[in-house]
N, C-alpha and C positions, 0 to 999 in steps of 0.2 A: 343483397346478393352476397354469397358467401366470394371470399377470395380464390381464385382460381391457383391452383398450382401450380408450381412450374417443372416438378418431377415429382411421382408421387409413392404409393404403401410402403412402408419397412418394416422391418423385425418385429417377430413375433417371439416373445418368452420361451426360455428354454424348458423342458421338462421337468419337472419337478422329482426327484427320488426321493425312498423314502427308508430308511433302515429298520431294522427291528428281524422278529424272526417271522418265519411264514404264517403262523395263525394270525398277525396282528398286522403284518402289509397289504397294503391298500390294492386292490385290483385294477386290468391294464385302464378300465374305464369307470374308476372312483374319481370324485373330485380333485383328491390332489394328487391325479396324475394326468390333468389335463391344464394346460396350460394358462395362464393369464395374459390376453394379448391385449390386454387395457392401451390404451396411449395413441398416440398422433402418429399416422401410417403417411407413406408419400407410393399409389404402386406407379407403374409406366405399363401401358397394355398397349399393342403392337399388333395392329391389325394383320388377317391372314385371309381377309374377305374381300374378294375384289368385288369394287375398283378401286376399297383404302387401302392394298395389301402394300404392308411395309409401314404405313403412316403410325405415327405414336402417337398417344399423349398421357397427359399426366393426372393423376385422381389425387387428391389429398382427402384425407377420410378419417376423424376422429372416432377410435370402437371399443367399446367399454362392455368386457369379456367377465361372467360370473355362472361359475361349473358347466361351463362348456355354455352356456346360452350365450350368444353375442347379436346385439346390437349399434348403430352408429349412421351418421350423417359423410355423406361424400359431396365435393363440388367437384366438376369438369365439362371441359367441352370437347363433346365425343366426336369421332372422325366423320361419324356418320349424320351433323347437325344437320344435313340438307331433313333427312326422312324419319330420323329417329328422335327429335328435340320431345322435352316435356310441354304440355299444353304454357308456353311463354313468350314472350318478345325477347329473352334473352338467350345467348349463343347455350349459356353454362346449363346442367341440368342437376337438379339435388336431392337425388335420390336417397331417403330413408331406407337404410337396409338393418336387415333381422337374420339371424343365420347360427349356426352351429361352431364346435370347434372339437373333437376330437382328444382321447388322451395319446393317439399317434402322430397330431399335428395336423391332421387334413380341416380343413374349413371350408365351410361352403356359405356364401352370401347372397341374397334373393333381396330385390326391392321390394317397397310397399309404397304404394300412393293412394291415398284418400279416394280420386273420381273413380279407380280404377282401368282408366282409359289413358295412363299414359301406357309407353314401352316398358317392358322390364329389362333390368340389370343383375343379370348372376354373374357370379364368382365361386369358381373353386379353386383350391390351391394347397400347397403345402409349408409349413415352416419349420426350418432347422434351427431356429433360437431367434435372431435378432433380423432374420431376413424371410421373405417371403418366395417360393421357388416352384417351380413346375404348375405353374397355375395357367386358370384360361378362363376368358368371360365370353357373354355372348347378353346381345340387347335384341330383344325380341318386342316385335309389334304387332299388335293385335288393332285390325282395323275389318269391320261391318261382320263379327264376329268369326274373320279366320285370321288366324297367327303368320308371321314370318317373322325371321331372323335375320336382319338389318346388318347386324356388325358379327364378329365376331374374332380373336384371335388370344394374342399368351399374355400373362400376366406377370410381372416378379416386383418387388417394393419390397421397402426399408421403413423400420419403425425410427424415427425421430425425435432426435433427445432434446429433454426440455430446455429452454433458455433462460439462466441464472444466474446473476451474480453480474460481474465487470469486464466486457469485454473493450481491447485496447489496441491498435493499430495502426498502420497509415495507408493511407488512399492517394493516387497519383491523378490528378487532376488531365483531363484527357485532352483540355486545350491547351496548356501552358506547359505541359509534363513537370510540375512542381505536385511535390509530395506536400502532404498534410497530414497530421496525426487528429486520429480520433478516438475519443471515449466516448462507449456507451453504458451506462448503468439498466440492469434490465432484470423486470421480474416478468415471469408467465403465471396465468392460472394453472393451477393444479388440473382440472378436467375442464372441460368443455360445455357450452351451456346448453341448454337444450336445443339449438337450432345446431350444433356442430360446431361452434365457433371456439377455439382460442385466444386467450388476448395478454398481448404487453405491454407492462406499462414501464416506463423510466425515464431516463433522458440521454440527450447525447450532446456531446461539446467538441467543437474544433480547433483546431490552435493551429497556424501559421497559413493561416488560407488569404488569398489574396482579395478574396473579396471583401475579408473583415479585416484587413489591413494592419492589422494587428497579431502580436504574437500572444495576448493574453488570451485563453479559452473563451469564445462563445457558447453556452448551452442553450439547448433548447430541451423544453419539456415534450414526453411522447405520451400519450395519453390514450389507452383503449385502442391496441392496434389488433383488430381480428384476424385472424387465418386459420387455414390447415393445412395439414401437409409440410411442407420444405422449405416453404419462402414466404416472406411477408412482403407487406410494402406501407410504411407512413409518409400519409399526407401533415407535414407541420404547419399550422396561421401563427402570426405575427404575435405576442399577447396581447388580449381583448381585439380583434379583429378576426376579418375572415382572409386576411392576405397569405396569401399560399409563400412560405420563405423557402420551404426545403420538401423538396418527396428523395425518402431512405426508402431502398427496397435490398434485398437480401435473400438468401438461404442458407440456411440451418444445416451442419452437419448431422450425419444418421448417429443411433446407436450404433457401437462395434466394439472388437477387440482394441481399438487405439484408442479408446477412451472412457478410461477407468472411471471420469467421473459421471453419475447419472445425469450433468447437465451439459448439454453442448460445448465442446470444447472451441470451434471456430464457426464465424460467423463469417460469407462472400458478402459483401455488401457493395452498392452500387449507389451512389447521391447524386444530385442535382438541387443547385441553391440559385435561389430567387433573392436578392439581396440587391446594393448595391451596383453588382455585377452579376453576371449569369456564371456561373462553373458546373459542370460533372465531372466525374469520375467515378472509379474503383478501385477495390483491396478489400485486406483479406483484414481483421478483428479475432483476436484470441484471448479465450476465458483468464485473464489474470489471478 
């Protein structure tokens, strides 16, 4: 099951211009004047359908955009999981979506499934560069051959920058209100695998936590953590066992104008260690 979000689509590539003189510039619907919204989306779509109206959630959705054709994998759990779920025993649904993109920014996204007999999930929406805006979905069920529309409401999401390099911090332990500094060293996959998944791999190490009693750094190794969208969450074992020591969970800031670089500049991150002693806590990790 893919990792569920916890806020989800973002920014969408800015327009591309192109100089030169009029015989040799590219038209308003040439390739390179239609955007690449490649990369890791977080949207939030906010129902407007009673009885969810008001209700949110969150879609995390990998889309990998080539002259204007786009497709990609989303996870979420729609508002409407009583009557709209895909044929599963699971809350989430994981709709494969195929869709357009415009050299003016408008995009439109339409599911596909295999049996044909789940609900479908459209999207349409607009993007001013790194954000997604004026959008709206609707999940339509088709049941003993006639259609209704389940859910429906607005949509807006932020493209999400990759996670790279060393991020460094400290966390306030939420029993004891003692701080702890951490490092985590962190690489992502470049794209997505063919199921939608993202992954990281690195490590991360603690120094002055009370359960390691010690102020020398513990690390632990993190190994293949999938998501999409915003947040992640690592389950750490023991080495050579299955003993659960530590679940890291987290979100990723967006692409934007405060951060120059194309990797995440801060990471919210939230732990809980199984150790010795029991601790959690939270704080903030920034790209060193």
């Amino acid at each position: 099951m893919k990792l569920r979000s916890l806020s989800i689509l973002a920014a969408l590539a800015g327009l591309v211009g192109c100089g030169g003189s009029p015989g040799n510039s590219p038209t308003s619907g040439s390739p390179a004047n239609i955007p690449n919204i490649t990369g890791n989306w977080e949207l939030l779509e906010t129902s407007t359908q009673a009885p969810y109206t008001g209700d949110a959630t969150t879609v995390g959705v990998y889309l990998a955009s080539t002259e204007g054709a786009v497709a990609g994998d989303a996870s979420f759990a729609p508002v409407c999981s009583s009557v709209c779920l895909w044929p599963s025993n699971d809350t989430n649904i994981d709709p494969y979506l195929t869709g357009t993109i415009d050299a003016n920014g408008n995009v439109a996204l339409t599911s596909q499934y295999p049996d044909g007999a789940a609900p479908t999930f459209d999207v349409t929406a607009k993007t001013s560069g790194t954000t997604l805006e004026d959008g709206t979905y609707t999940i339509t069920y088709t049941s003993s051959g006639s259609s209704s529309v389940v859910d429906r409401g607005t949509v807006t999401g932020s493209m999400i920058a990759p996670v790279n390099g060393t991020y460094a911090g400290t966390v306030v332990s939420s029993t004891s209100d003692k701080p702890m500094a951490v490092t985590a060293t962190l690489s992502q996959t470049s794209a997505a695998d063919n199921l939608g998944y993202l992954y990281l791999n690195g490590s991360v190490a603690f120094t002055s936590s009370s359960c390691f009693g010690s102020t020398v750094p513990v690390s632990f190794p993190l190994t293949k953590i999938n998501f999409i969208g915003n947040s992640f969450q690592a389950d750490v074992l023991a080495p050579n066992s299955d003993i659960l020591i530590l679940v890291l969970t987290g979100t990723i800031s967006p692409v934007g104008s405060a951060s120059p670089s194309t990797n995440a500049q801060t990471l919210t991150v939230g732990y809980t260690l199984y150790y010795d002693c029991t601790d959690s806590g939270y704080g903030t990790l920034t790209l060193q």
